[in-house]
N, CA, C and O atoms as a Tinker XYZ file with bonds, in Angstrom:
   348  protein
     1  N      1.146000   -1.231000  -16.444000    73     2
     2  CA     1.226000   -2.672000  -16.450000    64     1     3
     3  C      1.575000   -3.144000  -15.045000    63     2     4     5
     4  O      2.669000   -2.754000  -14.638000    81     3
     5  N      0.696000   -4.081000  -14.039000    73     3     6
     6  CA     1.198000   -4.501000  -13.173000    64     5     7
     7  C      1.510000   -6.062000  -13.024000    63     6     8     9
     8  O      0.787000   -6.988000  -13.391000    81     7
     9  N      2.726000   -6.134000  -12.413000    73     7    10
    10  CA     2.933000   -7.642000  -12.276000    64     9    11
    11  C      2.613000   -8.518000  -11.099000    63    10    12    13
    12  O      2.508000   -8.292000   -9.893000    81    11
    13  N      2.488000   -9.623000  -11.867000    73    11    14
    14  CA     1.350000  -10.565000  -11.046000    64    13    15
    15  C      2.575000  -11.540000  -10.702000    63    14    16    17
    16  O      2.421000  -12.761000  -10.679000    81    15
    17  N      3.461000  -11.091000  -10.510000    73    15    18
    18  CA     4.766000  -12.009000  -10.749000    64    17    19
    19  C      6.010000  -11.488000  -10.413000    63    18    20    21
    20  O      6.969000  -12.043000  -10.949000    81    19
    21  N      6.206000  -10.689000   -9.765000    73    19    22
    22  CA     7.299000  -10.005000  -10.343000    64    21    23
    23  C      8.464000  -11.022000   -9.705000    63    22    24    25
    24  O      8.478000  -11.387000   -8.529000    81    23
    25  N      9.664000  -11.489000  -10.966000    73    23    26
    26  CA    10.344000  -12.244000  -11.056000    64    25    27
    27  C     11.661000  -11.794000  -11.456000    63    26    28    29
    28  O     12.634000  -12.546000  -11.522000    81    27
    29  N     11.680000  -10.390000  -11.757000    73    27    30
    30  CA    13.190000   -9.537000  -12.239000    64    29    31
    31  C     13.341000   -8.498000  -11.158000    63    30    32    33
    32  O     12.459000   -7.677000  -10.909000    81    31
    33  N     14.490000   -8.567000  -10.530000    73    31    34
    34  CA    14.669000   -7.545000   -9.166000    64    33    35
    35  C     14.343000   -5.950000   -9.674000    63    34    36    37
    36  O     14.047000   -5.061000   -8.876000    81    35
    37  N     14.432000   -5.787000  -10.874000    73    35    38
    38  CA    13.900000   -4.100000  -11.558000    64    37    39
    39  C     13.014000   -3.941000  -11.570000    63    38    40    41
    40  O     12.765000   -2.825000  -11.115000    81    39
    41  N     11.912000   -4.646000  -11.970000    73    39    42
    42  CA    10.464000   -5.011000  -11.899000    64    41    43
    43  C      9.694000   -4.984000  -10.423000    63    42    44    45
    44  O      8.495000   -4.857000  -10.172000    81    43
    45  N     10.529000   -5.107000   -9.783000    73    43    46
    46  CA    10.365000   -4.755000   -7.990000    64    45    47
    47  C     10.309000   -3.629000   -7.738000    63    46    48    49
    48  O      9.356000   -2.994000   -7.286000    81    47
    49  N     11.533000   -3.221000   -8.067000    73    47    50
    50  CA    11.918000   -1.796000   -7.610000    64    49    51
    51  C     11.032000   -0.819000   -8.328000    63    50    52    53
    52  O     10.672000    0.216000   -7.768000    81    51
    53  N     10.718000   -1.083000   -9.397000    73    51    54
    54  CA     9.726000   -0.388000  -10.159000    64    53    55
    55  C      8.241000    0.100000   -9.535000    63    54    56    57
    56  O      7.557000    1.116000   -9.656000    81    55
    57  N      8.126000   -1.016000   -8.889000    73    55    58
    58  CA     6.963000   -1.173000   -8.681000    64    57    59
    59  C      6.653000   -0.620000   -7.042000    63    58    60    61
    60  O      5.621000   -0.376000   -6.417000    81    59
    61  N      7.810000   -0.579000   -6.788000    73    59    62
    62  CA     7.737000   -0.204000   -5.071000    64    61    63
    63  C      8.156000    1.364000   -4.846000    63    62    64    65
    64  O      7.708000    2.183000   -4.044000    81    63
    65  N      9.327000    1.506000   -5.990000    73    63    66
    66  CA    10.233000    2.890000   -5.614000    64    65    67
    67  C      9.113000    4.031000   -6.529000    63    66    68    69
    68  O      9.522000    4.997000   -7.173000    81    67
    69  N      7.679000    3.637000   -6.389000    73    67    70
    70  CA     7.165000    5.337000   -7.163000    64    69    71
    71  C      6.673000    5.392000   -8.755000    63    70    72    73
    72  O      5.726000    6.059000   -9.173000    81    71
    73  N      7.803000    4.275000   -9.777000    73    71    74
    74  CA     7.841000    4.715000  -10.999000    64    73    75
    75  C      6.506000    4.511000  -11.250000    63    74    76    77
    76  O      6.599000    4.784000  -12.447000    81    75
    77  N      4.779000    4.134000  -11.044000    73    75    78
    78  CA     4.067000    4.545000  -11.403000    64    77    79
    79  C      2.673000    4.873000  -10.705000    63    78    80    81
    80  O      1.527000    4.458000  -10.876000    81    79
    81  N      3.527000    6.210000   -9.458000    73    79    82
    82  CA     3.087000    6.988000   -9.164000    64    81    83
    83  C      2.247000    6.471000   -7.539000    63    82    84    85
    84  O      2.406000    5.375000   -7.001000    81    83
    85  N      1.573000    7.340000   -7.143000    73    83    86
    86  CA     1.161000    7.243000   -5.775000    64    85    87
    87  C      0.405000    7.787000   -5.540000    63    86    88    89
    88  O      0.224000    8.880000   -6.077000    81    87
    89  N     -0.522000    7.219000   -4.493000    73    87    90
    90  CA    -2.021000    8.555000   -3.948000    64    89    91
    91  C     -1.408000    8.736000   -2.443000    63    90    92    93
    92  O     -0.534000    8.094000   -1.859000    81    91
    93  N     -1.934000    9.480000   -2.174000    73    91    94
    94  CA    -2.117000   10.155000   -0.655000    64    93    95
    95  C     -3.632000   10.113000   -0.207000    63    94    96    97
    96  O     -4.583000   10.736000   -0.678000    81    95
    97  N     -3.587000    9.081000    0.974000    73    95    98
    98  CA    -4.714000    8.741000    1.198000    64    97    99
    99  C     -4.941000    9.008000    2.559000    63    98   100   101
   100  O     -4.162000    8.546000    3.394000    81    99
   101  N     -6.347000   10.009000    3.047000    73    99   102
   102  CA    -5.942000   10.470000    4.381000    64   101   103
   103  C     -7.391000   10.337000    5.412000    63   102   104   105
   104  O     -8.329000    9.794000    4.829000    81   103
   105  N     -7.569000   10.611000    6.330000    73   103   106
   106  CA    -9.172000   10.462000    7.188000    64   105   107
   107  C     -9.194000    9.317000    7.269000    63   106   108   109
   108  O     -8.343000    8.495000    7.610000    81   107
   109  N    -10.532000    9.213000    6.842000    73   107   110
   110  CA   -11.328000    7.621000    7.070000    64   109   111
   111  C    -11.854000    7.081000    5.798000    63   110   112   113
   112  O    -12.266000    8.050000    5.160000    81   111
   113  N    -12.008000    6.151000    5.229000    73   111   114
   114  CA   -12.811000    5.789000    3.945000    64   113   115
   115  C    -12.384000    4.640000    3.396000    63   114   116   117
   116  O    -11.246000    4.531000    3.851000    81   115
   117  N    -12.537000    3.945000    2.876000    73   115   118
   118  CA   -11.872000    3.155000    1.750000    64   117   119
   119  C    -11.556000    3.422000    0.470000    63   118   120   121
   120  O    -12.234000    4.300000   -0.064000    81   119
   121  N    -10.348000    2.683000   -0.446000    73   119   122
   122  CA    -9.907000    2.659000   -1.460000    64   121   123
   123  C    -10.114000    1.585000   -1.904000    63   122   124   125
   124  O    -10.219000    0.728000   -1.026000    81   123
   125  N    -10.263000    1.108000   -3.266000    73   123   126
   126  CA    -9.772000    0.065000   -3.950000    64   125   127
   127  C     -8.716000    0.781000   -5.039000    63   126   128   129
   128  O     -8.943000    1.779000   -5.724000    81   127
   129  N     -7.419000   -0.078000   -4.991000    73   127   130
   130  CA    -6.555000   -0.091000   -5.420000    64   129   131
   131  C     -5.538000   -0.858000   -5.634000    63   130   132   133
   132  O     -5.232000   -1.584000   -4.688000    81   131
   133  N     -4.616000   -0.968000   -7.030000    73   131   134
   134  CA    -3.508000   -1.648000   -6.543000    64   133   135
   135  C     -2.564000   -1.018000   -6.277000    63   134   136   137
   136  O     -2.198000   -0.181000   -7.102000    81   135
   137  N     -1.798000   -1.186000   -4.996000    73   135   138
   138  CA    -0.672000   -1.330000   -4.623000    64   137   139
   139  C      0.280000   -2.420000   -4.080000    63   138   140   141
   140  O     -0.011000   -3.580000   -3.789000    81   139
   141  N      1.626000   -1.725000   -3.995000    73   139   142
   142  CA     2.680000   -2.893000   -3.882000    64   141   143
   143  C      3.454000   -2.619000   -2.626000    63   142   144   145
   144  O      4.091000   -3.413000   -1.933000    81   143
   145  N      3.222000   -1.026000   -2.440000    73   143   146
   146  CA     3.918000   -0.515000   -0.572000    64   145   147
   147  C      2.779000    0.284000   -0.452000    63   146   148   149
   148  O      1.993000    0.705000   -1.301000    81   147
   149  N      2.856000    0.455000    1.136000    73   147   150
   150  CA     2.207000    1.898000    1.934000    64   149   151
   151  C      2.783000    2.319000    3.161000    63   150   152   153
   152  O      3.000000    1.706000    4.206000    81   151
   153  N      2.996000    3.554000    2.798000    73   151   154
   154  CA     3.847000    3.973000    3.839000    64   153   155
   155  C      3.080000    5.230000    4.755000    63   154   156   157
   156  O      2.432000    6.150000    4.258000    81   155
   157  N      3.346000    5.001000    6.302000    73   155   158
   158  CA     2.191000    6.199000    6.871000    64   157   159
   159  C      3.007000    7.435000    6.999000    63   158   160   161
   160  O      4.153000    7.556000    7.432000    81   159
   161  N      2.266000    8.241000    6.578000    73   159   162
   162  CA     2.660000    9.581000    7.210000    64   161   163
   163  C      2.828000   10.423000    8.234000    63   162   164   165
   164  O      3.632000   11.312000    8.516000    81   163
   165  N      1.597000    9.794000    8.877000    73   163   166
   166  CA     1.763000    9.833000   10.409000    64   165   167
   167  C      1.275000    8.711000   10.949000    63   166   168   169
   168  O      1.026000    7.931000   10.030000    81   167
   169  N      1.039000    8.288000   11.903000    73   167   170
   170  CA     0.518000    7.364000   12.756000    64   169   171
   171  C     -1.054000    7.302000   12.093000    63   170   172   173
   172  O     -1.984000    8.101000   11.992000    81   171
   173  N     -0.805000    5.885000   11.703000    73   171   174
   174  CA    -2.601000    5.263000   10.891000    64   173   175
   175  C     -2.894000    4.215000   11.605000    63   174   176   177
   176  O     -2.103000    3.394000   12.071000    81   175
   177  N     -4.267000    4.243000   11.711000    73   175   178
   178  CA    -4.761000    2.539000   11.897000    64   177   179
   179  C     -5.550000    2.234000   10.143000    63   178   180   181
   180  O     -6.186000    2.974000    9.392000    81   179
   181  N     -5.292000    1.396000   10.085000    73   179   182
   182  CA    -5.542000    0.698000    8.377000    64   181   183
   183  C     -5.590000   -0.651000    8.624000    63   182   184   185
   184  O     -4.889000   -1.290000    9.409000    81   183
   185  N     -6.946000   -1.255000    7.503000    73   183   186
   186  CA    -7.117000   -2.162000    6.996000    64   185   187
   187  C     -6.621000   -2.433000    5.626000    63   186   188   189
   188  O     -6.515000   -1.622000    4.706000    81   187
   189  N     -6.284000   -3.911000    5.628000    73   187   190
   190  CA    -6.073000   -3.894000    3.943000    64   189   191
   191  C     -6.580000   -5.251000    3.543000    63   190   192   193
   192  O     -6.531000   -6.094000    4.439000    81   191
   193  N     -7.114000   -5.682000    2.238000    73   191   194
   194  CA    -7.364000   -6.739000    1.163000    64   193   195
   195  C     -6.169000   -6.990000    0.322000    63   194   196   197
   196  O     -5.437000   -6.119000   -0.147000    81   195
   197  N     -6.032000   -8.453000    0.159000    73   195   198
   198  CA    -4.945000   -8.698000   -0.600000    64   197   199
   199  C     -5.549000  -10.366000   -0.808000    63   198   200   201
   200  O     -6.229000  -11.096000   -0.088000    81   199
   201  N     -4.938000  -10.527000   -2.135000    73   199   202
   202  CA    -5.394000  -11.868000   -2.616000    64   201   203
   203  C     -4.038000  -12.841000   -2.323000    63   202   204   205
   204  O     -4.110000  -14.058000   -2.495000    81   203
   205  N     -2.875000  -12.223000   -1.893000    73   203   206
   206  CA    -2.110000  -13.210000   -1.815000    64   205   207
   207  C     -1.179000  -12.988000   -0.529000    63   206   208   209
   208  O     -0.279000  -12.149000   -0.490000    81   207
   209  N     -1.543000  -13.908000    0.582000    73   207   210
   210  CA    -0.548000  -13.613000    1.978000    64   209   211
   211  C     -1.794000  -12.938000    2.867000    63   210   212   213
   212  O     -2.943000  -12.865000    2.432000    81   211
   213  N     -1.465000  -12.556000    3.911000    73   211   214
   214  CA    -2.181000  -11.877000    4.898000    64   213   215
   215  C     -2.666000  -10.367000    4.877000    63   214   216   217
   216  O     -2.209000   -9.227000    4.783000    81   215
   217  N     -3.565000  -10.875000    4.984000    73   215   218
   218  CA    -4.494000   -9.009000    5.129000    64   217   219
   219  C     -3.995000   -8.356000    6.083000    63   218   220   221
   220  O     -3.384000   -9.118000    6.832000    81   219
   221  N     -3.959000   -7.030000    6.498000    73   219   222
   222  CA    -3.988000   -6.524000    7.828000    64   221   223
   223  C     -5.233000   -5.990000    8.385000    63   222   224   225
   224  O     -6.002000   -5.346000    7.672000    81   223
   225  N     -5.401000   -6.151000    9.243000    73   223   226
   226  CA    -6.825000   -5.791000   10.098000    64   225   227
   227  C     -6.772000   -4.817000   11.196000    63   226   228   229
   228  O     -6.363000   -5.382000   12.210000    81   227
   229  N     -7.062000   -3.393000   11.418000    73   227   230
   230  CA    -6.712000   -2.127000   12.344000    64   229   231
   231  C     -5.553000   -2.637000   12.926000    63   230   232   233
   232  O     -5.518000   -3.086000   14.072000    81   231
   233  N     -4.397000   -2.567000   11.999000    73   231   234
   234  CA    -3.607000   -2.677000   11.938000    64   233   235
   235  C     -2.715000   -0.689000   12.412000    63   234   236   237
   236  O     -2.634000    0.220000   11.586000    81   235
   237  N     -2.232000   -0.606000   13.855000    73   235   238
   238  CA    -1.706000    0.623000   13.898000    64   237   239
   239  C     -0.214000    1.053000   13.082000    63   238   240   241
   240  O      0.537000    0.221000   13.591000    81   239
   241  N      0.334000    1.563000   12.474000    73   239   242
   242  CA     1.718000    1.941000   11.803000    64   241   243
   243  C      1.854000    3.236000   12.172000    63   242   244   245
   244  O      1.211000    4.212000   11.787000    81   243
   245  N      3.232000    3.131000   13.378000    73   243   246
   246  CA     4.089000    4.524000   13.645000    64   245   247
   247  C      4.131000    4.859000   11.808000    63   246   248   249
   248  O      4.160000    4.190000   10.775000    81   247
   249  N      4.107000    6.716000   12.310000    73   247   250
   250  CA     4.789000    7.734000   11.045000    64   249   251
   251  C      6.013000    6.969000   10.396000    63   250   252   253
   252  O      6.804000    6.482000   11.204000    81   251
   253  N      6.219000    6.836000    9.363000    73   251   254
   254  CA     7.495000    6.700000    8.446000    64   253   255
   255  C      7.411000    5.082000    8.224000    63   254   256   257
   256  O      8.301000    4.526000    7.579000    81   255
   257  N      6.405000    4.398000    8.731000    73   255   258
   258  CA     6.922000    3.080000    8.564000    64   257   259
   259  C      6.317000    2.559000    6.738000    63   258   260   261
   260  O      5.724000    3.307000    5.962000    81   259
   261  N      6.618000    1.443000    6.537000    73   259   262
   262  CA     6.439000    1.077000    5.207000    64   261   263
   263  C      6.155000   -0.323000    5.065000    63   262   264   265
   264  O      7.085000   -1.080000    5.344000    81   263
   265  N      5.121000   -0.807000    4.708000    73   263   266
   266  CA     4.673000   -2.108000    4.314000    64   265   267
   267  C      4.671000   -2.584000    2.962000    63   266   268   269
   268  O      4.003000   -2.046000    2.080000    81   267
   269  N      5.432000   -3.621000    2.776000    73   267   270
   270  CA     5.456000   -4.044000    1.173000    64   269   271
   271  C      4.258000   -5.300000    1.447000    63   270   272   273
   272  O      3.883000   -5.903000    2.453000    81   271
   273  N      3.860000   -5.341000   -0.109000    73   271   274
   274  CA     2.843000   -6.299000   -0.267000    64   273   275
   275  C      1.904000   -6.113000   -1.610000    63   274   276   277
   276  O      2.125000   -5.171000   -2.372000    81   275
   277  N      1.119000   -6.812000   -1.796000    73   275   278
   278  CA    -0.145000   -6.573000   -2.777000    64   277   279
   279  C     -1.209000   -6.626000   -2.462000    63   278   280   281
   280  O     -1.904000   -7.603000   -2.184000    81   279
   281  N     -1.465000   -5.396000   -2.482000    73   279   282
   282  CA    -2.720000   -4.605000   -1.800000    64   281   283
   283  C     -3.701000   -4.719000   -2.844000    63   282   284   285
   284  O     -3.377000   -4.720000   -4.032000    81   283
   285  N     -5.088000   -4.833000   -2.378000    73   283   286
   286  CA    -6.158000   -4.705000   -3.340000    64   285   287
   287  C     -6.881000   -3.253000   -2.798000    63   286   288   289
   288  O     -7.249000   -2.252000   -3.413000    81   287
   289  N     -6.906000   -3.635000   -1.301000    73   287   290
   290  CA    -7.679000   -2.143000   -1.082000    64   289   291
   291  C     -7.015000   -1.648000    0.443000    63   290   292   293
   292  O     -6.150000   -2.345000    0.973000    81   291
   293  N     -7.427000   -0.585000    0.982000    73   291   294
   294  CA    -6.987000    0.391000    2.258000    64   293   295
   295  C     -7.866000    0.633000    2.506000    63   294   296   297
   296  O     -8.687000    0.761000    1.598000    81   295
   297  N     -8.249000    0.840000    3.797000    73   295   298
   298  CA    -9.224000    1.267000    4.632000    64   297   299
   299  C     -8.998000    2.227000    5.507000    63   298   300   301
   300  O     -8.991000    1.516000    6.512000    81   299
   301  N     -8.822000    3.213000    5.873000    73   299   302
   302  CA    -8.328000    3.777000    6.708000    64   301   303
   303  C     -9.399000    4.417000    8.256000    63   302   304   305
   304  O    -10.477000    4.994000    8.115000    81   303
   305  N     -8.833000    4.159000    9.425000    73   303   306
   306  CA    -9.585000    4.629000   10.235000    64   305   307
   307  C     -9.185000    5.676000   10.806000    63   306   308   309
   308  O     -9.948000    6.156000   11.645000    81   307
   309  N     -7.928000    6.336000   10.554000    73   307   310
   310  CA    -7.453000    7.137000   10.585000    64   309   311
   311  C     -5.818000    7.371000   10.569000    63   310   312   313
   312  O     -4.974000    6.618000   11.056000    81   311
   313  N     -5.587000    8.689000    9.837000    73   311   314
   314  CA    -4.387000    9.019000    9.477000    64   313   315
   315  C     -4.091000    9.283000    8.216000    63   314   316   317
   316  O     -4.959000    9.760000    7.484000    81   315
   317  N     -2.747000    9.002000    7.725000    73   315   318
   318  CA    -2.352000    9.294000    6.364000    64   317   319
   319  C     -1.196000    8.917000    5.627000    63   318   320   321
   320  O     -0.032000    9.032000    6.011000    81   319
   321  N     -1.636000    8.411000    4.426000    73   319   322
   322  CA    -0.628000    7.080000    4.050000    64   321   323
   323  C     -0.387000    7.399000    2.551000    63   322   324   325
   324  O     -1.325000    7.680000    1.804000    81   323
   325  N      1.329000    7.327000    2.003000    73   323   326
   326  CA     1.012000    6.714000    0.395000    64   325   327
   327  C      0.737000    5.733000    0.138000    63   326   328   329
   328  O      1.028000    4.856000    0.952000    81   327
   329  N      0.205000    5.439000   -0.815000    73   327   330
   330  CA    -0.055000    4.207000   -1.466000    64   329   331
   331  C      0.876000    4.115000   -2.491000    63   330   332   333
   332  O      1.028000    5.259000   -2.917000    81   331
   333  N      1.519000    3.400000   -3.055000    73   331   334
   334  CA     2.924000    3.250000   -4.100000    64   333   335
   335  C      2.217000    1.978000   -5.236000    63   334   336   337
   336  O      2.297000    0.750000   -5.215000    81   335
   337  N      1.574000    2.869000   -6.108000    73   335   338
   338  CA     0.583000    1.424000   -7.088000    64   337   339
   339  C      1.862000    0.945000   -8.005000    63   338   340   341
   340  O      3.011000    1.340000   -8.203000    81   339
   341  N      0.774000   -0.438000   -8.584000    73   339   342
   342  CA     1.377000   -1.198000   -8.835000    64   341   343
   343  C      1.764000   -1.068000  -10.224000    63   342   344   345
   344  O      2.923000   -1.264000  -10.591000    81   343
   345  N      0.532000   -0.640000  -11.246000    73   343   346
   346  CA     0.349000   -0.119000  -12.404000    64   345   347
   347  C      0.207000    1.564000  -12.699000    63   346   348
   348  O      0.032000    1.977000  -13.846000    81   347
């Protein structure tokens, strides 16, 4: 179940800290997906789609960093990232 809303601080954390699950997404390619964080593993350049707030566009992220948001899709031009979905 993902929320289109999330309005209860558990329902956050839920949704960000793992509880339903994660890909490892690495090279070059696109995804469609939902997510709610992505965090790089190493140094990525990534695109992303999102219906609400700002996209990122070859967008570079040092290793370890972490972006919250609602992601529709990832693009990657290189590197390697979790994705932390939403549902």
């Amino acid at each position: 179940m993902g929320y289109e809303n999330i309005t209860k601080e558990g329902n956050f954390y839920q949704t960000v800290s793992g509880d339903y699950g994660f890909k490892v997404l690495s090279g070059t390619g696109s995804t469609t997906l939902d997510c709610r964080a992505i965090q790089a593993l190493e140094e990525t350049v990534l695109t992303t789609t999102t219906s609400v707030g700002d996209a990122l566009s070859s967008v570079t992220l040092p290793s370890g960093t972490v972006v919250f948001g609602k992601f529709d899709s990832i693009t990657l031009a290189s590197g390697k990232v979790l994705a932390y979905l939403a549902e």
